[in-house]
N, C-alpha and C positions, 0 to 999 in steps of 0.2 A: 504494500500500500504506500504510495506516495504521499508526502507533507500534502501537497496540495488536495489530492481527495481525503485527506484526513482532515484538514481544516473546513472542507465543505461541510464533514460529519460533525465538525466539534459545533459549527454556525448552528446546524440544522437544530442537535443535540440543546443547545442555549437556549434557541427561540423556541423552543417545546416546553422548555423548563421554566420560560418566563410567560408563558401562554396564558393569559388565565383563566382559571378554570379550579373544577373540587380540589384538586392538590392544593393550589395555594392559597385558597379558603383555608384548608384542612392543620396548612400548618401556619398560615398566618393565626385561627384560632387560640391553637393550643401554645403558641408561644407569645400569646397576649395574655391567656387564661391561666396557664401554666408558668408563665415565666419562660426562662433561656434552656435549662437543662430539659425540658418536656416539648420546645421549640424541635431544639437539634438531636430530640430523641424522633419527634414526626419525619423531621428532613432526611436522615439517614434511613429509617425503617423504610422508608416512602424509595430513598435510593434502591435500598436492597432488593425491594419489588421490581423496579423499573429494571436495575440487570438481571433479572430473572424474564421477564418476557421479554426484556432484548434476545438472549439464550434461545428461548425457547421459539422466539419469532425469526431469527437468526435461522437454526435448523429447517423449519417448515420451511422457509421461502428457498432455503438451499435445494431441499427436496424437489419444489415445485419446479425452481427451476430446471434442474436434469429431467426430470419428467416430463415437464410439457410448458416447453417456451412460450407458447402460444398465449397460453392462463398465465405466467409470469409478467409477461407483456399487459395484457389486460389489467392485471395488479398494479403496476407499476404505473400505466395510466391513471388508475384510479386514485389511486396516489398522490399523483399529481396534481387530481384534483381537488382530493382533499387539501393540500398543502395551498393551495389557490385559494378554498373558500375559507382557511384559517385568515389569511391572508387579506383577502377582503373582507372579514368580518372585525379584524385588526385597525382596518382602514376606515371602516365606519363606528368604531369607538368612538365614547366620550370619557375614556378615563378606565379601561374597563381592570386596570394595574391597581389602580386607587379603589376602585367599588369594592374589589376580593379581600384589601385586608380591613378586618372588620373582627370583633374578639367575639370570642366565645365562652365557654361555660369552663368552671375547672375539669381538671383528672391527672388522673398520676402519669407519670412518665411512660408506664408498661402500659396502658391503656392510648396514651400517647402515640408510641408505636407502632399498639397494634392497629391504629387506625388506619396512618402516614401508609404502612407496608398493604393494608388490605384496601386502601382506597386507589395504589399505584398500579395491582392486580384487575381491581371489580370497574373498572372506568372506560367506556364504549370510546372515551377519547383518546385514549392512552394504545389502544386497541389498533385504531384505525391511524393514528401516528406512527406509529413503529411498523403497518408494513408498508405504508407511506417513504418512510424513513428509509427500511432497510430493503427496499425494493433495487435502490439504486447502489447499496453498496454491498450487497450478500455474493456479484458476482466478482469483486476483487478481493474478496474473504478468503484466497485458495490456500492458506497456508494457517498453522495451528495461531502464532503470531499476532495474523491478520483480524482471524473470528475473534482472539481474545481481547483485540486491542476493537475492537466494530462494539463488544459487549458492553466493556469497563468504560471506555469512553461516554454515553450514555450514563450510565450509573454514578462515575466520579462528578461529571457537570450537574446532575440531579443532587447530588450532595452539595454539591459546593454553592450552588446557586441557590435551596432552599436555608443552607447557612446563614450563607447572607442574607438572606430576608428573615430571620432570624434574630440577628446580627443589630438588624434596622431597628427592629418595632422595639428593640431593648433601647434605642434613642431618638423621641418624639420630635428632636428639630430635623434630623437625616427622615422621616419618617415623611414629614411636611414639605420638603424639598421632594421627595418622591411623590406625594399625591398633585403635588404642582407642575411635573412632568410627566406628569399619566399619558396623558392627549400623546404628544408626541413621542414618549415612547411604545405607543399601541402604532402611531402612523410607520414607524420606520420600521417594527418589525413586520408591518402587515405587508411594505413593499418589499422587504428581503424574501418572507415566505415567497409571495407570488413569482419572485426573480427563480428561486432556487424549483418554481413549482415548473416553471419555462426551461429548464436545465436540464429535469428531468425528461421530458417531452422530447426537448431536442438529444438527449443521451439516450435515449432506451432503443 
């Protein structure tokens, strides 16, 4: 795998993680409700789910692909299209970074957890992300290396990016400087998604 299709993956990887959506409710709550240690206990549990259906989405689309190019194609379109309407749905926010963190109710760290980890698995968007995602990178995966480094990538960015938001809501002036650039940060990712959603289209 080349630096450059690896950076494609780490963009793609980022913009999923800052999406928003149940995850970043789930752990903006619990690290308003709970504090920092019950924050980055959701963010990591939540990682650990997400390289698990990286893995697991990883294999199936490797499968499909030897088997029948045809339906991998298809896949891979569709994909694209999903990555499109993320994209313009991004584009017609008014803040949608700002609406998601909002606090929630207390719990303990291990409830915490098991949220973060079971809402990364149970989530139709997370679902249709990743073979969106891995549609376009499962076929330069040919080496043990490659798949590990397609999985862990995903999972490290989903840690390190729910950290930080984290990180944030434990300081209410970075917090306020964040809901003041919602807007524009929902515009530019919505036109990165749509760029990278045309990359696929033109690579498949």
């Amino acid at each position: 795998m080349t630096l450059t299709i690896w950076l494609s993956l780490f963009t793609i990887c980022l913009l999923g993680a800052m999406s928003p959506g149940p995850s970043l409710a789930m752990v903006a709550k619990h690290s308003l409700a709970g504090g920092r240690a019950n924050g980055l206990a959701t963010a990591w549990a939540h990682a650990l789910g997400i390289g698990i259906y990286a893995f697991i989405t990883l294999i199936g689309l490797a499968v499909v692909l030897q088997q029948s190019p045809l339906v991998f194609k298809a896949i891979s379109y569709a994909g694209a299209a999903y990555l499109a309407y993320l994209g313009y749905n991004a584009l017609r926010s008014k803040g949608g970074v700002a609406e998601k963190l909002e606090a929630g109710e207390q719990s303990s760290a291990w409830q915490s957890a098991k949220e973060g980890f079971l809402i990364s698995l149970l989530s139709p968007k997370i679902a249709l992300f990743f073979t969106a995602l891995f549609s376009q990178f499962v076929a330069v995966g040919d080496s043990v290396g490659a798949k590990s480094l397609i999985v862990l990538t995903p999972l490290v960015v989903d840690g390190l990016w729910y950290t930080l938001i984290t990180l944030l809501l434990s300081s209410p002036r970075l917090l306020d400087k964040i809901r003041a650039k919602a807007q524009l940060i929902d515009r530019l990712s919505g036109a990165v998604l749509i760029l990278l959603a045309v990359r696929v289209v033109l690579t498949v």
